[in-house]
MARTOR-973682 format. One record per residue (C-alpha): residue in three letters; residue number from 1; x, z negated, y negated. Coordinates in Angstrom, 2 decimals. Layout:
REM residues N
res n xx zz yy
ALA NUM X Z Y;
...
END
This chain:
REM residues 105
res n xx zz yy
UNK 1 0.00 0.00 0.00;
UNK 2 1.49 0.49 -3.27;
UNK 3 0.87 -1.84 -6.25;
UNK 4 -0.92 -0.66 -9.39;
UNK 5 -4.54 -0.04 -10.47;
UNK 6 -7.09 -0.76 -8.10;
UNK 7 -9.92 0.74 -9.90;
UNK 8 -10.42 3.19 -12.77;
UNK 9 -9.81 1.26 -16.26;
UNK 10 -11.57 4.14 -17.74;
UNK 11 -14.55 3.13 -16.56;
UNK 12 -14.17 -0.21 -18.41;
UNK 13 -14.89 -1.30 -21.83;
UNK 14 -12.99 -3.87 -23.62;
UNK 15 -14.87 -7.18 -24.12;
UNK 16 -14.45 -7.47 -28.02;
UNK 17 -16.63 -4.00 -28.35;
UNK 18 -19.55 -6.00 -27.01;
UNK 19 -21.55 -8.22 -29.26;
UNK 20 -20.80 -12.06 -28.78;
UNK 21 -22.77 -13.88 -26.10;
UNK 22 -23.27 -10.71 -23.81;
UNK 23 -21.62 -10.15 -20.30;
UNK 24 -22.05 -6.28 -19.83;
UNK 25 -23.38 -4.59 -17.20;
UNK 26 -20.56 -5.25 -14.57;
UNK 27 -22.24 -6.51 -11.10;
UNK 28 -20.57 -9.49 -9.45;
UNK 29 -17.55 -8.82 -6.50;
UNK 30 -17.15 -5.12 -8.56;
UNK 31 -13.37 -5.77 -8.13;
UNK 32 -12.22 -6.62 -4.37;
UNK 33 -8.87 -7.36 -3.56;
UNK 34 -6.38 -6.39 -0.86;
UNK 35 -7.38 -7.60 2.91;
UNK 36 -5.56 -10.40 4.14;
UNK 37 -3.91 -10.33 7.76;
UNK 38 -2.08 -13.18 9.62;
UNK 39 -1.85 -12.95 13.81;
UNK 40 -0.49 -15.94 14.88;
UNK 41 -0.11 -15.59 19.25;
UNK 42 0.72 -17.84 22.10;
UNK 43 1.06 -17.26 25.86;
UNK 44 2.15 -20.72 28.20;
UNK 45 2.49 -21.03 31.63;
UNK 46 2.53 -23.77 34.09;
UNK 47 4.92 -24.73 36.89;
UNK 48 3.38 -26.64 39.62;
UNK 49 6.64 -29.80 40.88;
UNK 50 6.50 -31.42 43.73;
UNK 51 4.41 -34.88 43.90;
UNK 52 1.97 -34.81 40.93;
UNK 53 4.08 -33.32 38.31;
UNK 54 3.34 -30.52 36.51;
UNK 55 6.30 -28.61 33.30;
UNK 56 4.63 -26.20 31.38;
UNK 57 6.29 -23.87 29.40;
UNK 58 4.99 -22.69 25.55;
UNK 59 6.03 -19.71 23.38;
UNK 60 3.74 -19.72 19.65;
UNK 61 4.15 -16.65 17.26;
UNK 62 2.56 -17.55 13.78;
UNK 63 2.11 -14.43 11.73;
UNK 64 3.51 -12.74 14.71;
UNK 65 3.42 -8.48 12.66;
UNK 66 5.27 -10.47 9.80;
UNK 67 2.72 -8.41 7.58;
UNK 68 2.47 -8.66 3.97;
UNK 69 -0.68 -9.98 2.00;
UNK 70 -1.31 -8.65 -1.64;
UNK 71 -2.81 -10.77 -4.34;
UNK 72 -5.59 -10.07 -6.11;
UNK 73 -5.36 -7.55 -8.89;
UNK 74 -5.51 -9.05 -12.43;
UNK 75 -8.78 -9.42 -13.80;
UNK 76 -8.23 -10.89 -16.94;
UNK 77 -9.17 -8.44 -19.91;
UNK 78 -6.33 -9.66 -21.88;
UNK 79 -3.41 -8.50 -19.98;
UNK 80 -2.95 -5.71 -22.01;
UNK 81 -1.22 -3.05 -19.67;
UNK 82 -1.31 -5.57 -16.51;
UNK 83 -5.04 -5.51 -16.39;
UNK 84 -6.10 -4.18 -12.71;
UNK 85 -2.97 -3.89 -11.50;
UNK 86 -1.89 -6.13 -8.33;
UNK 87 1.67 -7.41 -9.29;
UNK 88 2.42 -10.25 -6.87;
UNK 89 2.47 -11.17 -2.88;
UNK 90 0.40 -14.44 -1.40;
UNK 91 2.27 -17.15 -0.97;
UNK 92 3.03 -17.58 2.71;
UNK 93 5.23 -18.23 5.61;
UNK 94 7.28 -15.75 7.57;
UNK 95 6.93 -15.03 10.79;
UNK 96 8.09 -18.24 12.80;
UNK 97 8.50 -18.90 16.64;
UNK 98 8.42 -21.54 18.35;
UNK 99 9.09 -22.71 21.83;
UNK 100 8.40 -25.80 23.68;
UNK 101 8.15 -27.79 27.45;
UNK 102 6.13 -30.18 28.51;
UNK 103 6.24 -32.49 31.19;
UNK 104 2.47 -33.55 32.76;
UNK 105 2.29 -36.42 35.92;
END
């Protein structure tokens, strides 16, 4: 995806051409941002040991594609030149892994 405008600014009208008090005649949720995607995976398995003990073994993926989530674009009218355009990531955590055993009697 490439950053910049996410919808046509011609289209919109500045809000100090509108008379004080009124809202325009945008409808709510006109702007929607970028989706947001984060696949976290796991797979374990479990080795039977003699008597009543059991190991089981554990491998966790969070935000296993490592994929990166766009922020909203800017909807503020007084951004000048940054208005509608999507200039920043989401905060968030890159892909980790983790492994782990645990012993069950």
């Amino acid at each position: 995806m490439r950053l910049g405008l996410t919808f046509y600014l011609s289209k919109m009208q500045h809000p100090s051409n509108e008379p004080r008090g009124t809202y325009g005649n945008s409808s709510k949720g006109m702007i929607i941002g970028p989706a947001y995607a984060n696949k976290n995976a796991s797979v374990l398995k479990d080795f039977v040991l003699p008597q009543t003990f059991r190991l089981q073994f554990r491998a966790e993926s969070f935000n296993t594609f490592n994929q990166v989530n766009f922020a909203n674009p800017n909807a503020c009218a007084n951004a000048g030149s940054a208005f509608g355009q999507i200039q920043s990531t989401v905060a968030q955590t890159r892909r980790q892994l983790q492994l782990a055993s645990k012993l069950l009697w």
